[in-house]
BAVO-711519 format. One record per residue: residue number from 1; x, y, z of N, C-alpha, C in turn; residue in one letter. Coordinates in nm, 3 decimals, always signed. Layout:
BEGIN
SITE seq     n.x     n.y     n.z    ca.x    ca.y    ca.z     c.x     c.y     c.z type
SITE NUM       X       Y       Z       X       Y       Z       X       Y       Z    A
...
***
This chain:
BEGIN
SITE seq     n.x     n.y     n.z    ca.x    ca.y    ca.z     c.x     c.y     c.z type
SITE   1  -1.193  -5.487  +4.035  -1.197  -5.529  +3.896  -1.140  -5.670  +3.885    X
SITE   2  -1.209  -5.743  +3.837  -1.184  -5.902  +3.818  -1.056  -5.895  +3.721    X
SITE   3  -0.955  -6.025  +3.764  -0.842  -6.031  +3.612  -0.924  -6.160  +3.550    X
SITE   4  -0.870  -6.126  +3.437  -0.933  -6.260  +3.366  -0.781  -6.359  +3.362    X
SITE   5  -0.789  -6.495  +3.390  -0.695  -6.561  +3.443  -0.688  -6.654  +3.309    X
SITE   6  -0.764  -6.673  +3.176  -0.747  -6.706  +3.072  -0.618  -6.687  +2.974    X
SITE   7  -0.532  -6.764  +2.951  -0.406  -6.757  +2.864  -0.443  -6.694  +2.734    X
SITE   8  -0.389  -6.544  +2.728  -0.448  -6.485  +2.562  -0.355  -6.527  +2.510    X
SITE   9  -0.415  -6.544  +2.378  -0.334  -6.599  +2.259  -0.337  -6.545  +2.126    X
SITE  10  -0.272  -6.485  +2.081  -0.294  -6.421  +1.927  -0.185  -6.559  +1.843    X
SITE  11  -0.237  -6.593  +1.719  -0.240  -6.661  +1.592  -0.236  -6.543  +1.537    X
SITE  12  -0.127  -6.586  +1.420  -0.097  -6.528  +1.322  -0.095  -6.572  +1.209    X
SITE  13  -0.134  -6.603  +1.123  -0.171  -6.722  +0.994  -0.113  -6.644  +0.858    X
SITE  14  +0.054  -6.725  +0.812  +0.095  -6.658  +0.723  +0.144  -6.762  +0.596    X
SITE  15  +0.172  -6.715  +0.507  +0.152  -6.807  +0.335  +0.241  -6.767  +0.250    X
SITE  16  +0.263  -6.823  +0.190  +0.305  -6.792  +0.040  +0.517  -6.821  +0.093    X
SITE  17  +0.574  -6.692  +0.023  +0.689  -6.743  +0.042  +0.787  -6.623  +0.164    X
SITE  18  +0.780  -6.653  +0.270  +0.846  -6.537  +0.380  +1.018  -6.537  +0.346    X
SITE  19  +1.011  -6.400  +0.225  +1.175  -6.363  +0.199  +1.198  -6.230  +0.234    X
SITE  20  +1.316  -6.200  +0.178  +1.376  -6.041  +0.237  +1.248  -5.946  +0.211    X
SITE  21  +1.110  -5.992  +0.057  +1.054  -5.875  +0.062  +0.881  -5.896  +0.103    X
SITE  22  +0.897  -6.003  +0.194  +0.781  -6.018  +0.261  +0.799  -6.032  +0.427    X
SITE  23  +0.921  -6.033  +0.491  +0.932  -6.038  +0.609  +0.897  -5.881  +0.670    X
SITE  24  +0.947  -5.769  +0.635  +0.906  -5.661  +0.684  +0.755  -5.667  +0.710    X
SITE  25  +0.659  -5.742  +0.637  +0.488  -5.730  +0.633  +0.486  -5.829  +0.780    X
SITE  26  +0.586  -5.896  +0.749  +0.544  -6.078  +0.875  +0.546  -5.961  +1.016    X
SITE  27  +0.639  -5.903  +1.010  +0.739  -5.845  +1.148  +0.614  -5.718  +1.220    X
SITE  28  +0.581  -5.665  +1.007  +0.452  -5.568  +1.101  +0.324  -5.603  +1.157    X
SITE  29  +0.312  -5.745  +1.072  +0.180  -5.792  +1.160  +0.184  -5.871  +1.286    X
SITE  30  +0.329  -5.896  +1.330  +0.360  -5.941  +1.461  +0.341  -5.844  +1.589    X
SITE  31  +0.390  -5.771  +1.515  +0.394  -5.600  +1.629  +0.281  -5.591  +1.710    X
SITE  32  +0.175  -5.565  +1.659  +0.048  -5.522  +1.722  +0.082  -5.645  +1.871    X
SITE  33  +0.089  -5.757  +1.835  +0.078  -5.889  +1.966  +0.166  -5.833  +2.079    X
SITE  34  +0.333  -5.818  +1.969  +0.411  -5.845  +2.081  +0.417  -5.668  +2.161    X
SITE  35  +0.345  -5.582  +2.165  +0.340  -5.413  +2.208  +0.259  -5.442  +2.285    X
SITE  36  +0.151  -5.513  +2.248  +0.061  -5.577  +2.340  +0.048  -5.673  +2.469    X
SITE  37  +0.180  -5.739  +2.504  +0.259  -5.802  +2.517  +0.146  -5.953  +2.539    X
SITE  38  +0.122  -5.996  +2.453  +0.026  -6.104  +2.432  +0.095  -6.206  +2.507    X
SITE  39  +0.043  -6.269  +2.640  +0.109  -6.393  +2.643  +0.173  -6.526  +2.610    X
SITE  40  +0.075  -6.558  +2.459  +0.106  -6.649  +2.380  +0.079  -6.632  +2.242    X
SITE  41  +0.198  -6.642  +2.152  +0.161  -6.631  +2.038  +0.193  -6.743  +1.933    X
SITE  42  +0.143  -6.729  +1.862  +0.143  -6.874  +1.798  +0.144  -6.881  +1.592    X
SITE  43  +0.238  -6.957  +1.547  +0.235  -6.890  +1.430  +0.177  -6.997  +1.308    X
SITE  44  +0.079  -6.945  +1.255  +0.032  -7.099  +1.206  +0.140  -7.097  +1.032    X
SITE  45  +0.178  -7.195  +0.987  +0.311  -7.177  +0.916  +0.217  -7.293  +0.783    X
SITE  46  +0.156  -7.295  +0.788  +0.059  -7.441  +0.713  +0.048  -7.400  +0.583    X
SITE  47  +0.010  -7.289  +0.523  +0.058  -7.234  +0.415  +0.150  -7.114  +0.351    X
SITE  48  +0.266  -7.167  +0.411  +0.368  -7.165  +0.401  +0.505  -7.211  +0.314    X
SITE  49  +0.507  -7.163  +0.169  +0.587  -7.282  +0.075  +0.747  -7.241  +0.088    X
SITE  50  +0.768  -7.114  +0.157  +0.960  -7.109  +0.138  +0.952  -7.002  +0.274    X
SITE  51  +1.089  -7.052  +0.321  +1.156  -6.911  +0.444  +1.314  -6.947  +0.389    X
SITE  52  +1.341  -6.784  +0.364  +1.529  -6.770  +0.344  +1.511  -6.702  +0.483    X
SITE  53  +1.673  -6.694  +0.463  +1.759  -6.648  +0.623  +1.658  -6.491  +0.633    X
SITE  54  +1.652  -6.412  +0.597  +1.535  -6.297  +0.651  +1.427  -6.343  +0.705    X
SITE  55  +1.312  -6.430  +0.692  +1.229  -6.458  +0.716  +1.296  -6.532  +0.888    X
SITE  56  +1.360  -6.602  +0.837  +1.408  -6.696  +0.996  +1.502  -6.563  +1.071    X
SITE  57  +1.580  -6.477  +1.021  +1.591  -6.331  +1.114  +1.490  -6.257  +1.194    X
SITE  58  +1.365  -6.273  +1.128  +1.265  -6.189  +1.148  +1.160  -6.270  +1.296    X
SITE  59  +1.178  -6.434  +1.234  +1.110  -6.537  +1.384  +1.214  -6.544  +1.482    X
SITE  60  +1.350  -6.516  +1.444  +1.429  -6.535  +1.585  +1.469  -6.352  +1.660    X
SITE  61  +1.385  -6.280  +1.583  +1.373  -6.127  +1.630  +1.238  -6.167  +1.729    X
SITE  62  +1.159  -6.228  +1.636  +1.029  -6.190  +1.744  +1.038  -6.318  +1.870    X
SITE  63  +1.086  -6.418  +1.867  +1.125  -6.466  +1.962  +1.197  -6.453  +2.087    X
SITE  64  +1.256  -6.343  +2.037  +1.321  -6.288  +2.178  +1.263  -6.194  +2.234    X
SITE  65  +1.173  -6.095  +2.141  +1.134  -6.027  +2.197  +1.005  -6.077  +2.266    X
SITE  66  +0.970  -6.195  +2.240  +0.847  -6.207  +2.324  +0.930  -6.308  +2.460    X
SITE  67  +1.007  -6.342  +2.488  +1.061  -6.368  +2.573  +1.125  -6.311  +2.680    X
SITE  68  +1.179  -6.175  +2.586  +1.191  -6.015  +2.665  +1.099  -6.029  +2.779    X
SITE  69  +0.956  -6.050  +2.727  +0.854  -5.961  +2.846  +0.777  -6.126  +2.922    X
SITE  70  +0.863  -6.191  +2.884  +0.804  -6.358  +2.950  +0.707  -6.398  +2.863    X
SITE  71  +0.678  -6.393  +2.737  +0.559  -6.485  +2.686  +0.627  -6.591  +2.580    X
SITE  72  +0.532  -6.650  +2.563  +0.568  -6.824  +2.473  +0.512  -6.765  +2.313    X
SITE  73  +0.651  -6.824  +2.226  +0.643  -6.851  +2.089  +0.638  -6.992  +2.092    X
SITE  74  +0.522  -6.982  +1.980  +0.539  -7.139  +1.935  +0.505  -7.148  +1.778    X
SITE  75  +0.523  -7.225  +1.665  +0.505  -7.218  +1.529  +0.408  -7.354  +1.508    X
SITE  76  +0.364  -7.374  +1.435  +0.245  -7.515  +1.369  +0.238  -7.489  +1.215    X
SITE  77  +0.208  -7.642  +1.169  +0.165  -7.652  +1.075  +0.263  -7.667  +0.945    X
SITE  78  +0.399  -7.668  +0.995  +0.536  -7.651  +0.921  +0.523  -7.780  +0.783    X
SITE  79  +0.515  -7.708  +0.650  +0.526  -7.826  +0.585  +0.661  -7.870  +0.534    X
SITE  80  +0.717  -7.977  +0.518  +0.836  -8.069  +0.556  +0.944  -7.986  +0.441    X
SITE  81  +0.888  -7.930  +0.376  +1.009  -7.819  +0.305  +1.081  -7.697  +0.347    X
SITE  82  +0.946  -7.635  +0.440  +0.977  -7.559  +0.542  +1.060  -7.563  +0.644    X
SITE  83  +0.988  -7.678  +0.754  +1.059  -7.721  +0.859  +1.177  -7.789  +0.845    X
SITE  84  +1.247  -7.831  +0.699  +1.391  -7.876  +0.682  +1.513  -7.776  +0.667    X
SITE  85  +1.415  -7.632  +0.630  +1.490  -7.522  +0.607  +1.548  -7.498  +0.777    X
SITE  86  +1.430  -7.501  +0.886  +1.490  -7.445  +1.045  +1.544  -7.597  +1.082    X
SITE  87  +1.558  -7.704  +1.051  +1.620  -7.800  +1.091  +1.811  -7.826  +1.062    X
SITE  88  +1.805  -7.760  +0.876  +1.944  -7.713  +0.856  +1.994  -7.597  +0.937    X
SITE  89  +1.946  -7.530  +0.947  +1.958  -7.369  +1.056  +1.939  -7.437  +1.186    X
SITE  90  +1.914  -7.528  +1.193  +1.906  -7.605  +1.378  +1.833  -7.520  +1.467    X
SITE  91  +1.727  -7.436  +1.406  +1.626  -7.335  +1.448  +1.530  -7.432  +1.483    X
SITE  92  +1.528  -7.559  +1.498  +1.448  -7.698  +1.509  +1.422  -7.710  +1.701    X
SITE  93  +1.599  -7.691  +1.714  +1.617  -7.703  +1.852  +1.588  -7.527  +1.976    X
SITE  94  +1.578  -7.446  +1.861  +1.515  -7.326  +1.968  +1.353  -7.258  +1.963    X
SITE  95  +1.317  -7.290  +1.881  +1.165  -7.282  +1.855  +1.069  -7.398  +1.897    X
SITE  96  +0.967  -7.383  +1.976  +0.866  -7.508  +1.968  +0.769  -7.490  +1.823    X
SITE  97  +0.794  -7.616  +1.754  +0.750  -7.656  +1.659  +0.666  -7.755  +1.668    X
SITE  98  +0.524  -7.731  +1.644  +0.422  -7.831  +1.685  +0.292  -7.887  +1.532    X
SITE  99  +0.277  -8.052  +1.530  +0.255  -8.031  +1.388  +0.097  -7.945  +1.389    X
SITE 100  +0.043  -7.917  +1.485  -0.123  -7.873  +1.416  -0.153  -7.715  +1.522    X
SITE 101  -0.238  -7.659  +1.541  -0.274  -7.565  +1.596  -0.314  -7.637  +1.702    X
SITE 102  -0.392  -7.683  +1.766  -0.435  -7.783  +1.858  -0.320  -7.790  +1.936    X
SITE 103  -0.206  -7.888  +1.897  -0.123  -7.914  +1.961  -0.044  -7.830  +2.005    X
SITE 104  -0.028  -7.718  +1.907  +0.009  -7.591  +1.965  -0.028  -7.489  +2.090    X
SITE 105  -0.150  -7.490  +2.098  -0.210  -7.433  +2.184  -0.232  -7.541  +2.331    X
SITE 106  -0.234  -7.665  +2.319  -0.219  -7.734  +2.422  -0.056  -7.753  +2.489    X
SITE 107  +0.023  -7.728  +2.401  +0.199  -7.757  +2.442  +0.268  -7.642  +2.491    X
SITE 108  +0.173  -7.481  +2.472  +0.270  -7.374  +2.520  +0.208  -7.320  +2.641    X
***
């Protein structure tokens, strides 16, 4: 049986505002990837208008756990209200943050 030697990648494309009562939805639609243990996952963040500390609990949960089993997190598309929220949280310096999907998928 042939392996396929192609880097899988699941995208996850999420919006609006990720708080205490939308992170449980973020975390369940992460699941399926990381059970799966998807090699690369990738989070497109582009419409995206707010993350409080739950939402950034919930990316530095799934970050480890995909690191658990060796695969790459990476986030895109952060708009500058967003990405100032993980820059005060200095979540800047443990996440790869890349500005487009493209670049995302070429950098992890």
């Amino acid at each position: 049986m042939a392996n396929d030697s192609t880097t899988q990648t699941g995208i996850l494309a999420l919006e609006g505002e990720i708080d205490l009562h939308r992170s449980p939805q973020v975390k369940e639609s992460l699941e399926p990837l990381i059970l799966q243990k998807t090699p690369r996952i990738l989070v497109d963040f582009s419409r995206v208008t707010y993350v409080d500390s739950s939402g950034l609990a919930t990316m530095i949960e799934t970050l480890q756990r995909i690191q658990s089993y060796g695969g790459k997190f990476a986030m895109f598309g952060l708009r500058e209200s967003v990405r100032s929220i993980f820059e005060i949280a200095r979540l800047d310096q443990i996440f790869k943050i890349f500005p487009d999907e493209a670049a995302a998928v070429s950098g992890t």
